[in-house]
N, C-alpha and C positions, 0 to 999 in steps of 0.2 A: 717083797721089796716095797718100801715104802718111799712113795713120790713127796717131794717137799710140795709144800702149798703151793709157794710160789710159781710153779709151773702150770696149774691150769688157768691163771688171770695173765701170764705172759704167754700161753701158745693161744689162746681168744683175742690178744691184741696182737701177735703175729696175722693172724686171720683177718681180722678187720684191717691193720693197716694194709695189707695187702688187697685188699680189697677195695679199699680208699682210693691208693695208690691206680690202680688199674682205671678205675672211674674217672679221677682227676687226670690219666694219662690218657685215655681214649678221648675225655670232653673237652680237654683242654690242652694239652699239650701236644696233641698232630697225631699220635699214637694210632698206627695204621695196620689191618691185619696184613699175610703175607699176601692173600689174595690180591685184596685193593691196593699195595703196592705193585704187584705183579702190572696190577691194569692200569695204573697210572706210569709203569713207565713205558707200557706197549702206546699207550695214546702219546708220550712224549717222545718216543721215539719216530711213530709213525709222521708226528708235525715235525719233526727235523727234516726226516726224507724229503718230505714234502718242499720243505723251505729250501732245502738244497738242490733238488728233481724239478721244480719248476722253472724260475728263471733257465734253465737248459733248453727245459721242454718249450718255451715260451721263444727264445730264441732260433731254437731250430724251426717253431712254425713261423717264425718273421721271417728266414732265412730261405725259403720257399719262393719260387717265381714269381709265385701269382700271389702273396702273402696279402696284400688290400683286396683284395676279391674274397679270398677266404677267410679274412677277420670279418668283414661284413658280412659273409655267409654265417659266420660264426657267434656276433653279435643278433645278428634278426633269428637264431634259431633259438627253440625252446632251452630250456635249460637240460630238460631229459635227454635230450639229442647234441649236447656240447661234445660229450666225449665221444660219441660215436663218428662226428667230426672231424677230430683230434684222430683219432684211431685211423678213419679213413684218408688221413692227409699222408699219413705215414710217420709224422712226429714223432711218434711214441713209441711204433716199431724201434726206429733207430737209436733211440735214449734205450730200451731195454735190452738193444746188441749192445752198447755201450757201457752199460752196468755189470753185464756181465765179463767184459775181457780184463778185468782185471784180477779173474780168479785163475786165468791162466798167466805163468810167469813169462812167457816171450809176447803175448800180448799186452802186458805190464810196460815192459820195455818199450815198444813202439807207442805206445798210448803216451807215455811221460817224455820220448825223445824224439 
């Protein structure tokens, strides 16, 4: 079987264009593997929660009796000890009873009415 010419100087420019192409899409055009998307949207997801989970968390600790007594506890402590804090106030206990009733549907119900 006899190949025309033409086809070994167009399957070497199939190859380099594609090879071009992959270069100019990875350096230049955002071109992301499946992994490093994977991780960029676990970290965009994780600052949603967050954006959404705090202001809660933040108000159930003001919502506390003693709430200026334990923001200044809370301020003058180290940083490594903020959430241990937090945790011992009880805050966060109850944001995490709270996240979860909505995966039961009669707690759904009473949670929205």
């Amino acid at each position: 079987m006899q190949v025309p010419q033409w086809v070994k100087p167009a399957f070497w420019g199939v190859v380099v264009g594609a090879l071009g192409m992959m270069i100019i899409g990875f350096s230049w055009w955002g071109w992301v593997l499946g992994s490093t998307a994977e991780r960029m949207a676990t970290e965009r997801a994780g600052a949603a929660v967050t954006a959404v989970l705090v202001p809660i968390c933040v108000e159930r600790f003001m919502g506390q009796a003693d709430a200026a007594v334990k923001l200044e506890e809370f301020q003058r402590s180290a940083s490594w000890q903020q959430s241990q804090l937090i945790e011992k106030g009880g805050a966060l206990l109850r944001l995490q009873t709270f996240h979860r009733w909505p995966r039961r549907q009669g707690r759904r119900q009473d949670l929205m009415g």
